[in-house]
C-alpha positions as a printed NumPy array, in Angstrom:
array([[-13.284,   1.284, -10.985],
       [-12.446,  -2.345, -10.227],
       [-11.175,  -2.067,  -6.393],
       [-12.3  ,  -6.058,  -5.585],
       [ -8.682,  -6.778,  -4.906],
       [ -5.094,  -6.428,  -6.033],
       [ -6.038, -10.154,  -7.784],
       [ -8.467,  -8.834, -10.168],
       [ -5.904,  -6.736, -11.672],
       [ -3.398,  -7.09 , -14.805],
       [  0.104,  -8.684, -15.082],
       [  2.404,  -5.754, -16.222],
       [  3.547,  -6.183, -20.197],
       [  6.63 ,  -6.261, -19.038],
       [  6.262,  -9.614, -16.987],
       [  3.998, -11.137, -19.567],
       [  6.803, -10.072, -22.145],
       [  9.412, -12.204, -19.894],
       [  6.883, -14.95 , -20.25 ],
       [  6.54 , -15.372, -24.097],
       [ 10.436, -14.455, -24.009],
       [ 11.263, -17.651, -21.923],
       [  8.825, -19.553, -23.845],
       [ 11.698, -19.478, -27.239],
       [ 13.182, -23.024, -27.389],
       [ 14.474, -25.459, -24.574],
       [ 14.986, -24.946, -20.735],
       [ 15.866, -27.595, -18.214],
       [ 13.03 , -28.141, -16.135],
       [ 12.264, -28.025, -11.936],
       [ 14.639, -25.136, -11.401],
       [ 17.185, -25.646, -13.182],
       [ 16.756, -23.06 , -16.081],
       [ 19.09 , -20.13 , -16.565],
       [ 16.3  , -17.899, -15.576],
       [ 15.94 , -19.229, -12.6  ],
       [ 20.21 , -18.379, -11.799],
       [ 19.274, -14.602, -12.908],
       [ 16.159, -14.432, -10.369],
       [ 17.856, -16.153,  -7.618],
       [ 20.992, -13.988,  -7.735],
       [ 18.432, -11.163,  -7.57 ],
       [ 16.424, -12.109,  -4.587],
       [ 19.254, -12.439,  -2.954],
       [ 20.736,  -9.037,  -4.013],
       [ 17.53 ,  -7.494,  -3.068],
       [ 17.67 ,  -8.944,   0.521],
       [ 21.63 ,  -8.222,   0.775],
       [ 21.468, -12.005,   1.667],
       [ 24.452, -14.099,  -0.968],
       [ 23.822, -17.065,   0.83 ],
       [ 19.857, -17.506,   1.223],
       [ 18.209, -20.5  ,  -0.152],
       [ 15.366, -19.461,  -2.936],
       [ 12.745, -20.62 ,  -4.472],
       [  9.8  , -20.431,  -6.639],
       [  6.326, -21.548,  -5.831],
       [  2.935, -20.309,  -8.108],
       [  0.875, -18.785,  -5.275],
       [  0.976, -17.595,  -2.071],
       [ -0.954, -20.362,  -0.046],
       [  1.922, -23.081,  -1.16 ],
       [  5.118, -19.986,  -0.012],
       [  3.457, -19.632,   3.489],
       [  2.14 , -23.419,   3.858],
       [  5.563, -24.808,   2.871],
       [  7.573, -22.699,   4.908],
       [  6.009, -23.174,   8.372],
       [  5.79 , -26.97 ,   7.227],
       [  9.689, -26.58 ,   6.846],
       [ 10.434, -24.331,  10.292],
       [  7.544, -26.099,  12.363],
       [  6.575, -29.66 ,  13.338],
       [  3.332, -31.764,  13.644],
       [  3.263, -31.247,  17.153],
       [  3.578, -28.08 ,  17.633],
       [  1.544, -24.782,  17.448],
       [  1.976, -21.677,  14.764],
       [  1.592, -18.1  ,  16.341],
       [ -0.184, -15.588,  14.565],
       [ -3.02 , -12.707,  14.759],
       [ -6.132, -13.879,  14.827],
       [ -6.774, -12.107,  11.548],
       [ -3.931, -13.436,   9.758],
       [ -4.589, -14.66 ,   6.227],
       [ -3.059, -17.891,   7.177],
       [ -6.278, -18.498,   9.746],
       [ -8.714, -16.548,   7.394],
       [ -8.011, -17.749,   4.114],
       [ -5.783, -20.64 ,   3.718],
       [ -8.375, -23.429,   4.476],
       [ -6.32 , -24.861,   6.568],
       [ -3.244, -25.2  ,   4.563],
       [ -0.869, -24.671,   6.579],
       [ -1.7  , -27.504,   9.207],
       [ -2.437, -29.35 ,   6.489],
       [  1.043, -29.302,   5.316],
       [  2.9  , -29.293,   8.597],
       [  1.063, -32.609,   9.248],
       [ -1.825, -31.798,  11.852],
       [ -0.012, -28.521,  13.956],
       [ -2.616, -25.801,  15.079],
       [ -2.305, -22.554,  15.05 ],
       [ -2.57 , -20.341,  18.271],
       [ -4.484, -17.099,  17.61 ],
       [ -2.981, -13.754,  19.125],
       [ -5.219, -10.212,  19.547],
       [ -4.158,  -7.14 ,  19.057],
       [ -5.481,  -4.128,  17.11 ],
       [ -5.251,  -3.333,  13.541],
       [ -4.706,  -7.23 ,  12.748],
       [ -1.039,  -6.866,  14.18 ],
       [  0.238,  -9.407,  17.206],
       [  0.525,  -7.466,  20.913],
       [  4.065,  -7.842,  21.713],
       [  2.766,  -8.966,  25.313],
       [  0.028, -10.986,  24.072],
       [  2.175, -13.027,  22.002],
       [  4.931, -13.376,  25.   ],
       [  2.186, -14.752,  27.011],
       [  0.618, -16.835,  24.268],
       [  4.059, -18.26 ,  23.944],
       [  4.624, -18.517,  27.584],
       [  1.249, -20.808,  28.06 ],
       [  2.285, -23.581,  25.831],
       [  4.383, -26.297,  27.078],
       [  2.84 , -25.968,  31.017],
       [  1.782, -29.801,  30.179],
       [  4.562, -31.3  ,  29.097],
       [  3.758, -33.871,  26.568],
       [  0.123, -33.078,  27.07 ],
       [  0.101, -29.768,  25.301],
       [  1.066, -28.324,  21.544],
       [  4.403, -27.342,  21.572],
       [  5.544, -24.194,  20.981],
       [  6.414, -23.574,  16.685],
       [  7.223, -20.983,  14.382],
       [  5.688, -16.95 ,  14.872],
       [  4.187, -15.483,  11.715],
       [  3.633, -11.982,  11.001],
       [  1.584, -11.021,   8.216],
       [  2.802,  -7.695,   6.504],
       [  0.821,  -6.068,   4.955],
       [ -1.927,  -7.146,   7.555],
       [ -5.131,  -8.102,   7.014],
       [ -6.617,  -5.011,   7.329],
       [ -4.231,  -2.841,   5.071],
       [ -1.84 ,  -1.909,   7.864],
       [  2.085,  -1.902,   7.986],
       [  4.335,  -3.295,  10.657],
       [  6.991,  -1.073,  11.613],
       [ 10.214,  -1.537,  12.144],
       [ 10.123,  -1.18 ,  15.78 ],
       [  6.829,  -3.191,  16.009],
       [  8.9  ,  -6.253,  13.701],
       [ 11.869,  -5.999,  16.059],
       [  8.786,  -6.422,  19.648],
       [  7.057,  -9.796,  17.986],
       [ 10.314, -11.579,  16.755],
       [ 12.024, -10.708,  19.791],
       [  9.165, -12.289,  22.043],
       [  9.787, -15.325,  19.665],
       [ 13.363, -15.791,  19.638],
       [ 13.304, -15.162,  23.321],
       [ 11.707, -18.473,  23.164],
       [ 13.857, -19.825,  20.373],
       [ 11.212, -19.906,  17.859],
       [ 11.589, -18.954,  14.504],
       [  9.733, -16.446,  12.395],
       [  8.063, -16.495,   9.136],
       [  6.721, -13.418,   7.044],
       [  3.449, -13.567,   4.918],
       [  4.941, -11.043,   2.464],
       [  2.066, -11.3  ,  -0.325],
       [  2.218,  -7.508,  -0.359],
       [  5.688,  -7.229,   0.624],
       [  6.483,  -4.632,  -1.975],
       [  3.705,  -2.436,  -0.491],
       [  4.79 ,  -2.686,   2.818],
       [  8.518,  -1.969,   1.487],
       [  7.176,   1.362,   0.077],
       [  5.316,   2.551,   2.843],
       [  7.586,   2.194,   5.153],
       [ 10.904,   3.691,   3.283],
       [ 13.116,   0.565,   4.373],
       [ 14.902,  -2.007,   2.362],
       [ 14.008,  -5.484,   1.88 ],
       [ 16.752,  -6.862,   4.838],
       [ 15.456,  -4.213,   7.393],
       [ 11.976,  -5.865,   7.315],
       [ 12.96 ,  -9.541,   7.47 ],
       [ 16.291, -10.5  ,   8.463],
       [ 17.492,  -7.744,   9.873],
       [ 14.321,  -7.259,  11.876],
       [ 14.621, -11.25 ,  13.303],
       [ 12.745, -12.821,  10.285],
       [ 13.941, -16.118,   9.408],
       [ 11.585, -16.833,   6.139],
       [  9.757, -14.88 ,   3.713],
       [  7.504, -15.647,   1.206],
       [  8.043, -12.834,  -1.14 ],
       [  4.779, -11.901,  -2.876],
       [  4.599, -11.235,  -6.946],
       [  1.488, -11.864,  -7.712],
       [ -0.742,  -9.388,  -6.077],
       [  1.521,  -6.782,  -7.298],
       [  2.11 ,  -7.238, -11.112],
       [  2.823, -10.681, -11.861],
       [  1.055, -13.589, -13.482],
       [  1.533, -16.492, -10.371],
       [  5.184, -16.484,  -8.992],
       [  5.911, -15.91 ,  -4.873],
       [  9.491, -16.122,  -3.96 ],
       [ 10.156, -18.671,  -0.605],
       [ 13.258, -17.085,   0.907],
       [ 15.269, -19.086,   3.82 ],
       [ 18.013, -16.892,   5.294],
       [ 19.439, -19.712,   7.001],
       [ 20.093, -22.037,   3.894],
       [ 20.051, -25.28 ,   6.173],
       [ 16.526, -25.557,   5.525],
       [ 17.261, -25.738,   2.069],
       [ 16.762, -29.705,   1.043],
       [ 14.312, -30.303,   3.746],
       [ 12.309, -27.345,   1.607],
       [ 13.266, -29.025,  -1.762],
       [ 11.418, -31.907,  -0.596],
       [  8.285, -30.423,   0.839],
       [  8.058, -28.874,  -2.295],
       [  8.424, -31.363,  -3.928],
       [  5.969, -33.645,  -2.307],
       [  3.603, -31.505,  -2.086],
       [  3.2  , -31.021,  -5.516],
       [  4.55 , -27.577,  -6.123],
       [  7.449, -28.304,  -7.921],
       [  6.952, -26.481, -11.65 ],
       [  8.014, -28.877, -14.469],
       [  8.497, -25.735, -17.083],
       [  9.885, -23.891, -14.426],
       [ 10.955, -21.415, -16.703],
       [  8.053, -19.109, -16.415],
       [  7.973, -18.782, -12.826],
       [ 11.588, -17.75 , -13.131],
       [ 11.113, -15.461, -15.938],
       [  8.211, -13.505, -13.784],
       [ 10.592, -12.896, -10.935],
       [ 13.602, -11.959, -13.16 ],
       [ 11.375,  -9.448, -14.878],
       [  9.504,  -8.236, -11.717],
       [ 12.707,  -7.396, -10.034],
       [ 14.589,  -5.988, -13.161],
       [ 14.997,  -2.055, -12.817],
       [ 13.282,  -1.704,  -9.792],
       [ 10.263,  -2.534, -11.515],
       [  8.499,  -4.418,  -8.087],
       [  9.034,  -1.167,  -6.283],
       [  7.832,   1.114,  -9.54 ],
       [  4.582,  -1.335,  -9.344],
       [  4.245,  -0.838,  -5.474],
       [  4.325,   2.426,  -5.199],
       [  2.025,   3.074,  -7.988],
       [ -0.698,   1.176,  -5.993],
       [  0.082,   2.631,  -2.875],
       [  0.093,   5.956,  -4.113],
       [ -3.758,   5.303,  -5.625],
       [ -4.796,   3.878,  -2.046],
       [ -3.319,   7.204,  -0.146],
       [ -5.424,   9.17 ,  -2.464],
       [ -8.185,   6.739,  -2.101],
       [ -8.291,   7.074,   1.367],
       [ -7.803,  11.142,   1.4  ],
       [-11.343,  11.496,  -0.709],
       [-12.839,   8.912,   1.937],
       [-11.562,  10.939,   5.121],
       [-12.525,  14.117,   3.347],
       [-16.597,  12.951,   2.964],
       [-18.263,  13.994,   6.312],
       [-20.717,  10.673,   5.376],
       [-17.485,   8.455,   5.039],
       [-15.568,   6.183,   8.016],
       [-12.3  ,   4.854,   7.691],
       [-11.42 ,   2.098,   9.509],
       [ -8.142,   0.856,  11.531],
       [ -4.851,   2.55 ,   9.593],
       [ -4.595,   2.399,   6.024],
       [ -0.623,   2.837,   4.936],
       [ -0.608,   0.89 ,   1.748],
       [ -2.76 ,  -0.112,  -1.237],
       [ -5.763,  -1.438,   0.814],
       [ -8.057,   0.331,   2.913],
       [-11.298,  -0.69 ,   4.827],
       [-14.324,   2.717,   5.611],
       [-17.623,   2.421,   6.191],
       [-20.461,   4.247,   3.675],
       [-23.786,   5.019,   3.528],
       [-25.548,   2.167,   1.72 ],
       [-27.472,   5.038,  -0.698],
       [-23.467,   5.92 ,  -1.77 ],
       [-21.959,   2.401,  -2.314],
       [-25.674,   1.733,  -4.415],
       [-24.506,   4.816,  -6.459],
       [-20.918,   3.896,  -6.624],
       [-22.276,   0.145,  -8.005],
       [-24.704,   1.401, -10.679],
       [-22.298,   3.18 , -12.422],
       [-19.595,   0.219, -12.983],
       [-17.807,  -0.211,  -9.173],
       [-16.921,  -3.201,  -8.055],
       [-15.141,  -3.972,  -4.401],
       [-16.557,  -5.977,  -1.596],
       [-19.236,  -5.357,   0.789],
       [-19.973,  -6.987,   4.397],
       [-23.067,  -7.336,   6.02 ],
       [-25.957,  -7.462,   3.89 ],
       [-24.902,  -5.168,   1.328],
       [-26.966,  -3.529,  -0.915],
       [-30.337,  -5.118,   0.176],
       [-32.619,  -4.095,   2.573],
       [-32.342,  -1.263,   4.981],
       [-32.546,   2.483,   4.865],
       [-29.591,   4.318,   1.819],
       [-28.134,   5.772,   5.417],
       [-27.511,   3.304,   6.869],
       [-23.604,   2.718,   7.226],
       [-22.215,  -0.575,   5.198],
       [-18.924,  -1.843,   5.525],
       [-16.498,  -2.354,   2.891],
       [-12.945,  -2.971,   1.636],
       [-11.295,  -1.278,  -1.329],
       [ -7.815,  -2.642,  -2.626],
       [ -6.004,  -0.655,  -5.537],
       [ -3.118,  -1.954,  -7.433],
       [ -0.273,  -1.189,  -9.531],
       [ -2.467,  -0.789, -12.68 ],
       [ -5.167,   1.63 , -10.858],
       [ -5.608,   5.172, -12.579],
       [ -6.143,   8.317, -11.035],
       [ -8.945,   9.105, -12.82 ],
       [-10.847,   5.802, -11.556],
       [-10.57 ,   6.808,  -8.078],
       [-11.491,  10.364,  -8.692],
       [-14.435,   8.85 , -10.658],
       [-15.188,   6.806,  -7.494],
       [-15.263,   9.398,  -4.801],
       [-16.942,  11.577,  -6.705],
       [-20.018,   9.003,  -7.261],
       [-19.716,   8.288,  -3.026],
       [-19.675,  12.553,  -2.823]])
């Protein structure tokens, strides 16, 4: 009953089984390995996209740092939700790599950008000239930060406000896959088809060992990318097993097979939460993470017996067992049915 995060759980055989089968004899190294031809040609199948520029990084931080470094400059500003994992939990990164540029945080509910909000937030910069930021790239996280999924239409509102402007747009896709699923569309209806510019294609919160795909659909950014990469010390000598994760992760479908695995344990997750009258689920769940509010007396119950996912406020100590304690629940591709029945039944 390990719902901590979609971190905490396994690589799938079949990507570790890529792994040790790239690992037989000699590969040329920083890219250049035969694998890395069979996952390329597949990432760009999978977006309908023949001519994007692709690329492997090991985790997600480096995909979305590197690719606003690459779209963005020193002097300007990055849009995004004020929940955004790139202001939450990058440390910085990202204005680390793009030289000193700030981010400008955007409300709206649910961890997703207001359309008008970010027109407006878009709008303000500039008024001073050389005084003020200038305005940069627009990123929308997807899955958000607090387990929700853009829609279509909702993609189409933010990267229209930004190329209104002429800005480009970048997509935190760590749980691409997820989002994918939920929302029934292909991989070129949520980025490029929807305005996206850049992706950084997620692999390891759903399955793999440490590979994120950086996808350009314009390929001029291309070299410029090759040397960010390069120089900021994410360029893989033994290359080889990042490509063999992403071959394997996206041969037979088995990304989406993965995804919809954990999604379907999070819907039924969040069904036994919205069916306990002591239960409160926060903002709207649609994918493999989910955020509810439980009597403190349930999640001590739920911990006892083996459960482990995060708690806010104060947790376990002090207080009264009623009162209500915050916490978030993540389920992933490896997550049985029988572990979340377990787990609702010890909240019931």
């Amino acid at each position: 009953m390990n719902f901590g995060s979609d971190n905490t759980g396994p690589a799938h055989p079949k990507i570790m089984e890529a792994v040790v089968s790239g690992n037989g004899g000699y590969a040329m190294p920083y890219g250049n390995d035969t694998l890395m031809d069979d996952a390329r040609a597949q990432v760009r199948e999978v977006f309908e996209a023949p001519d994007a520029a692709v690329y492997l990084v090991a985790t997600g931080t480096a995909a979305n740092s590197l690719i606003l470094s690459t779209l963005g400059e020193p002097w300007q500003t990055v849009f995004c939700h004020a929940e955004a994992h790139i202001e939450e939990d990058e440390c910085n990164a990202p204005e680390f790599y793009m030289g000193g540029a700030k981010l400008t945080l955007v409300d709206g509910p649910g961890a997703k950008m207001d359309p008008a909000k970010l027109r407006a937030a878009i709008g303000h910069k500039e008024v001073l000239g050389v005084h003020s930021a200038q305005r940069g790239p627009v990123s929308i996280t997807q899955v958000t930060e607090k387990g929700g999924v853009h829609t279509l239409e909702e993609l189409a509102a933010l990267t229209g406000a930004a190329k209104d402007f002429g800005l480009p747009v970048h997509m935190d896709g760590a749980r691409f896959a997820n989002a994918q699923v939920a929302l029934g569309c292909t991989a070129a209806e949520m980025t490029w088809k929807s305005g996206v510019d850049a992706v950084s294609f997620g692999g390891t919160k759903n399955g793999c060992m440490a590979v994120e795909a950086v996808v350009f659909f314009d390929p001029g950014h291309a070299w410029e990318f090759e040397l960010r990469r390069k120089r900021g010390a994410h360029l893989w000598s033994k290359h080889r097993y990042l490509s063999a994760q992403m071959a394997a992760y996206l041969s037979g479908g088995l990304w989406l097979d993965m995804a919809a695995s954990a999604n379907a344990r999070g819907s039924q997750l969040i069904d036994g939460l919205r069916a306990l009258d002591h239960a409160t689920v926060l903002y709207d769940p649609k994918a493999n993470m989910a955020f509810a509010e439980l009597p403190r007396g349930a999640h001590r119950r739920a911990v006892e017996a083996g459960a482990q996912y995060y708690m806010t406020l104060e947790g376990l100590a002090g207080g009264s067992d009623d009162d209500p304690v915050p916490c978030r629940l993540v389920t992933n591709w490896a997550t049985r049915e029988e572990e979340v029945a377990q787990f609702l039944e010890l909240l019931a």
